[in-house]
N, C-alpha and C positions, 0 to 999 in steps of 0.2 A: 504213699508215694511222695517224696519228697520235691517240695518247692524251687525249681527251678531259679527263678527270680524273685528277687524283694518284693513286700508289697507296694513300695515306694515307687517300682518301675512305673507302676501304672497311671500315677501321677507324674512322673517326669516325661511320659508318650503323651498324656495330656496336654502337659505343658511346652512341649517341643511342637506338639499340632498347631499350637494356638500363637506359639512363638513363629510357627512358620506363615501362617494365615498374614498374618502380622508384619512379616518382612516383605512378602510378597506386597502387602498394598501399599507400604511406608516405599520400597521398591517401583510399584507404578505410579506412585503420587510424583514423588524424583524425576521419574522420566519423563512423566507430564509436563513437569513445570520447565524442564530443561528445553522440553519441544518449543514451547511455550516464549522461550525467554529471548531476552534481546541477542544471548550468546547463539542461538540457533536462527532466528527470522530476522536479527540487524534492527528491529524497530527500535525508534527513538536514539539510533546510532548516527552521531554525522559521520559521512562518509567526505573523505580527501578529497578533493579536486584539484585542477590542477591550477584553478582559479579561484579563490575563493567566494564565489556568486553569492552576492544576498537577496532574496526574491523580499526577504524585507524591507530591503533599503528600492528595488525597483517594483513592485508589488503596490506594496501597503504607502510607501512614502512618492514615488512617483508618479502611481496610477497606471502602470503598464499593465494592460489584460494579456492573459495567459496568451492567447493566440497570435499575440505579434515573434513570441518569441518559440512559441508551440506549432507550429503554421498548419501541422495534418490531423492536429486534435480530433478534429471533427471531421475528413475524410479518410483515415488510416485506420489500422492497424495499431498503427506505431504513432506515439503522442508528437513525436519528431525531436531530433538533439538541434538547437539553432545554430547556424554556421558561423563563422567568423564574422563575415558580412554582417552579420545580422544587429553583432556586439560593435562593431565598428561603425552603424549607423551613427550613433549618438559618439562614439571613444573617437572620431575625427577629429570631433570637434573639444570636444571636453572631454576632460583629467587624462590627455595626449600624454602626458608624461610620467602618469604615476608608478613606480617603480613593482606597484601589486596587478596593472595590466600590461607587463612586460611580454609575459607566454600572450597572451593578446594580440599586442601589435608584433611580435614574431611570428606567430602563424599569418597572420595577414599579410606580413611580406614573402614567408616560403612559399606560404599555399600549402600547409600541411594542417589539415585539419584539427584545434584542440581537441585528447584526446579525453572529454569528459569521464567521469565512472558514474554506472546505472546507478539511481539508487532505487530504484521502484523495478526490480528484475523478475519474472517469472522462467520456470525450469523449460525448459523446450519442450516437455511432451505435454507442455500447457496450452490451448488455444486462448487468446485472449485479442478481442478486436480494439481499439480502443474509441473509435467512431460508434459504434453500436450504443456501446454505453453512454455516451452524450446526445444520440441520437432519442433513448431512450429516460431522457431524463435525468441520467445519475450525473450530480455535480464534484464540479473538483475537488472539494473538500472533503467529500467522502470518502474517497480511498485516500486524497493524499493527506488529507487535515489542514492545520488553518498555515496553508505554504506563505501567506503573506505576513508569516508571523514567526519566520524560520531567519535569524540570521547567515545561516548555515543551513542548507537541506540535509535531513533525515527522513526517513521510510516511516512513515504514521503506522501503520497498521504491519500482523505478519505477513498476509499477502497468504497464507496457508489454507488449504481449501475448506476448512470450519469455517472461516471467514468470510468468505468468498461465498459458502452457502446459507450465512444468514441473511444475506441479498434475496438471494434465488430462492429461498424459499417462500420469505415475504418480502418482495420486493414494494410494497406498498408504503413500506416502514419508511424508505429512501428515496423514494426518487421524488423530484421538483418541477414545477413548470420550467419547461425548456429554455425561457429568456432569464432563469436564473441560474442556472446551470454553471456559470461563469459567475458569479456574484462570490467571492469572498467573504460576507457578511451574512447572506442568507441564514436564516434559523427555521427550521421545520414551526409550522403554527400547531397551537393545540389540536387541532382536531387532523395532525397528519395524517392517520390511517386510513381516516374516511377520506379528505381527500387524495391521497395517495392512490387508494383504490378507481377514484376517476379517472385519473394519469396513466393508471394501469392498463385499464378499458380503453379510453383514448390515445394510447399511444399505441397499442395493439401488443403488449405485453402477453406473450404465451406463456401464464403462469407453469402450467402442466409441463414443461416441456423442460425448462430452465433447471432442476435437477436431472436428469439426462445425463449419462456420463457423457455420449458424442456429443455436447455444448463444448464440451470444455479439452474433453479427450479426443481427438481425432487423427 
């Protein structure tokens, strides 16, 4: 009976399998990394404003705490955007004229609110409280990073739900006594885990519960 195919075929079916195995992962690695990357989740992206705010220069060099200008941190949902009012407390009196708080003192005479851009945004079919989390320990620096060290704000983390679950599933890792919560400076101590797990138990963290999709999905 005559040989249909070379015997060479059976080495090039080989090596088309293994060439395929191979593109497929070189294929998922790509897509990985793309999910991954600043081009997909904006981290480490400054984002435009329509002012350019430096929590460095009021942060780190003035000593302004998060919640004179965050006002619902700790009762909301929503960390809060600060009003005009808020920036005009101190721009009344000081750099009245500087040509980079013009959108500034315009909104404060229309009344039309600066129209800042998120940069810490989650997707709508996301719940996310923001009170809960400061209620429960997790300090600012965790999700946003060290903001008093941002000339310009950018988005620290991707905010993507792997992230998000390595909280939730050890949340021991993260969280702090609650009077540091607001601490810029704060550094986890050696023996976080151990205590973390105190924080855990005392603050009444339902570890069991926090992977859940209705946490987060609702």
């Amino acid at each position: 009976m005559a040989q249909i195919f070379h015997r060479s075929a059976n080495q090039i079916a080989k090596g088309s399998i293994i060439l395929g195995v191979l593109a497929v992962g070189v294929l998922t690695y790509v897509v990985a990394g793309v999910q991954l990357s600043s081009y997909i989740t904006d981290a480490g992206v400054v984002q435009e404003q329509p002012v350019p705010f430096s929590h460095e220069h009021h942060v780190r060099g003035l000593g302004i705490d998060c919640r004179y200008c965050h006002t619902s941190a700790e009762k909301s949902s929503f960390a809060g955007v600060p009003p005009t009012k808020t920036c005009m407390t101190c721009h009344s009196q000081v750099w009245t004229n500087a040509e980079l708080l013009a959108p500034v003192r315009s909104s404060w005479a229309s009344g039309k609110p600066i129209e800042w851009v998120r940069v810490n945004n989650l997707p709508n079919f996301v719940y996310f409280n923001h009170s809960i989390h400061v209620a429960k320990g997790v300090g600012c620096t965790t999700c946003h990073g060290q903001v008093d060290r941002m000339p310009l704000t950018w988005r620290h983390a991707t905010l993507q739900m792997k992230w998000c679950l390595e909280c939730h599933r050890d949340p021991a890792a993260f969280v702090r006594p609650r009077d540091e919560v607001f601490n810029m400076d704060w550094t986890p101590p050696a023996d976080q885990h151990a205590q973390g797990e105190k924080l855990v138990a005392e603050y009444g963290i339902r570890t069991r519960q926090l992977t859940n999709c209705s946490v987060c999905h609702r």
